[in-house]
C-alpha positions as CSV (number, residue, x, y, z in Angstrom):
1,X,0.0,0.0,0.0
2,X,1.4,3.7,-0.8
3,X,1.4,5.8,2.0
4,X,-1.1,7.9,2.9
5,X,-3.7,5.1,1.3
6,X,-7.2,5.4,2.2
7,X,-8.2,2.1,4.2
8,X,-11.4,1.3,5.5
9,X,-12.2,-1.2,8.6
10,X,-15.5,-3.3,9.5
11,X,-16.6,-3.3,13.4
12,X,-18.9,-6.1,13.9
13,X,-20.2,-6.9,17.2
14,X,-22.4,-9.5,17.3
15,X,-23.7,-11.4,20.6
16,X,-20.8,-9.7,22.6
17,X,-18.6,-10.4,20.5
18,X,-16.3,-8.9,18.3
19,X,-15.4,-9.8,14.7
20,X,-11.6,-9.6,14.7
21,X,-8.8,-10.9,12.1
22,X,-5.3,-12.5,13.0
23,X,-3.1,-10.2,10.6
24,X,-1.2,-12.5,8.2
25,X,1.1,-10.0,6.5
26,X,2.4,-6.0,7.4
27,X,1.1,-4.6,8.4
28,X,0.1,-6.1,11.8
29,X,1.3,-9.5,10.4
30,X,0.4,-11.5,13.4
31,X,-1.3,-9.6,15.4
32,X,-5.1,-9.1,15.8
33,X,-7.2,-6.9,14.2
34,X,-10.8,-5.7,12.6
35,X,-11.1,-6.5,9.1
36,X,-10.4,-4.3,7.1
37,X,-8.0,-3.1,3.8
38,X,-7.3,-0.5,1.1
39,X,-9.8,1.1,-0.8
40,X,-9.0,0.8,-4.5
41,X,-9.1,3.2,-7.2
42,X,-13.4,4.1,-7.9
43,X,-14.4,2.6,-5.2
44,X,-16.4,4.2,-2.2
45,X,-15.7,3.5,1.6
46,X,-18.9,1.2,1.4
47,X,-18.0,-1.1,-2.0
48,X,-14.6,-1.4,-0.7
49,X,-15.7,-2.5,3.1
50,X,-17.5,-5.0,1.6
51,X,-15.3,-6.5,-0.5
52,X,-12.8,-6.6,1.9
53,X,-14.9,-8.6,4.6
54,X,-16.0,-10.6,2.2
55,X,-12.5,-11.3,1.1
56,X,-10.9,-11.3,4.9
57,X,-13.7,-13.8,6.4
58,X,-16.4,-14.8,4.3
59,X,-18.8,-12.7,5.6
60,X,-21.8,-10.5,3.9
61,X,-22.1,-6.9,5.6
62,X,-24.1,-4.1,5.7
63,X,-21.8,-1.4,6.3
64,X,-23.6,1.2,8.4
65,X,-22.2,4.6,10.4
66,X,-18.4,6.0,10.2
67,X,-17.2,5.5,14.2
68,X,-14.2,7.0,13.6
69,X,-11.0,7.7,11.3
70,X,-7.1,6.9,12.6
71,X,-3.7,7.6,11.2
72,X,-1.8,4.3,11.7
73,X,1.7,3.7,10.1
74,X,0.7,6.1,7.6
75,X,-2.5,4.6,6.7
76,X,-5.7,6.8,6.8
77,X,-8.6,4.1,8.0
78,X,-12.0,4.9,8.3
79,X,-13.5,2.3,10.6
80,X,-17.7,1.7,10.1
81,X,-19.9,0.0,12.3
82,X,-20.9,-3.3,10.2
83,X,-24.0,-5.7,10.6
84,X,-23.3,-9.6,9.2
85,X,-26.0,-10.6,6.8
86,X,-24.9,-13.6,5.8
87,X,-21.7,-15.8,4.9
88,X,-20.2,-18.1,6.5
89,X,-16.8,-17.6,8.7
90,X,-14.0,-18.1,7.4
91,X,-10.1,-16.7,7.3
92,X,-9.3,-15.9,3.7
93,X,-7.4,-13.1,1.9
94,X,-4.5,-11.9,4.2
95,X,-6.2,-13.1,7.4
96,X,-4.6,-16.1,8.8
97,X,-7.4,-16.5,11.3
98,X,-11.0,-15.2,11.8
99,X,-13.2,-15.7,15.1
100,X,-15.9,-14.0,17.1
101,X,-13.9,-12.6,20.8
102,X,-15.8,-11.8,23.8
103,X,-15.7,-8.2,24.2
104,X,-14.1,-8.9,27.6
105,X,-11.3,-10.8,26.0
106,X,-10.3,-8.3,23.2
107,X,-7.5,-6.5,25.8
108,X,-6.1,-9.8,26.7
109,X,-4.9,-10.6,22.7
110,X,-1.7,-9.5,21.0
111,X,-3.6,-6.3,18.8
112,X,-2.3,-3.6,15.9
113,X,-1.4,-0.7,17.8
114,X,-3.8,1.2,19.6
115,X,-6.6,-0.6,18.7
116,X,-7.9,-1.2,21.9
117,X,-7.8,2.3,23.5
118,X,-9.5,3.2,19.9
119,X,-12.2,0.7,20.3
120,X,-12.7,1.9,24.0
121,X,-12.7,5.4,22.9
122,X,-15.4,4.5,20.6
123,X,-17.2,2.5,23.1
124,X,-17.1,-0.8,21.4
125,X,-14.7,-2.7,24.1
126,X,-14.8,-1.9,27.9
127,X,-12.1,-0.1,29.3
């Protein structure tokens, strides 16, 4: 990805869970995340967030309100709120694992770098 790229990233809770990906390349290789990626050339926030779930784990979304945007290694992302319509789990793409993780849990995994005060800020995890 060139710097300054415009990426996009799905939050998905579901059940008290959140949707997360184990990183399989930089970067974040190996560490977890939200699904997420680059949006290409024409496409909007929305076509590319979709796409990129779809690719990452399986999974149909509706991509609905922007929580937030964050500068990380360069990257502007643009993280939505996103509701699974149907799919079926599964690691694909540059995710080397896909699972549901108790909200409670999130803190206790290896995770991209500031992601989890992010996600607090934003209300999604507990502090």
């Amino acid at each position: 990805m060139a710097e300054g790229s415009r990426c996009v990233g799905g939050v998905v809770v579901r059940r008290g869970e959140l949707l997360m990906v184990l990183r399989g390349r930089p970067p974040g290789a190996g560490l977890w995340s939200v699904p997420g990626g680059r949006v290409e050339p024409g496409e909007s926030d929305v076509e590319a967030l979709v796409r990129e779930m779809r690719e990452e784990t399986g999974l149909a979304v509706v991509v609905g309100k922007l929580l937030g945007s964050v500068k990380i290694s360069g990257f502007e992302v643009h993280d939505y709120l996103c509701t699974v319509t149907g799919g079926h789990l599964e690691a694909g793409d540059d995710a080397a694992d896909v699972r549901w993780v108790p909200l409670a849990e999130v803190g206790g995994l290896p995770v991209t770098a500031g992601l989890l005060e992010t996600l607090s800020s934003w209300k999604v995890v507990p502090e």
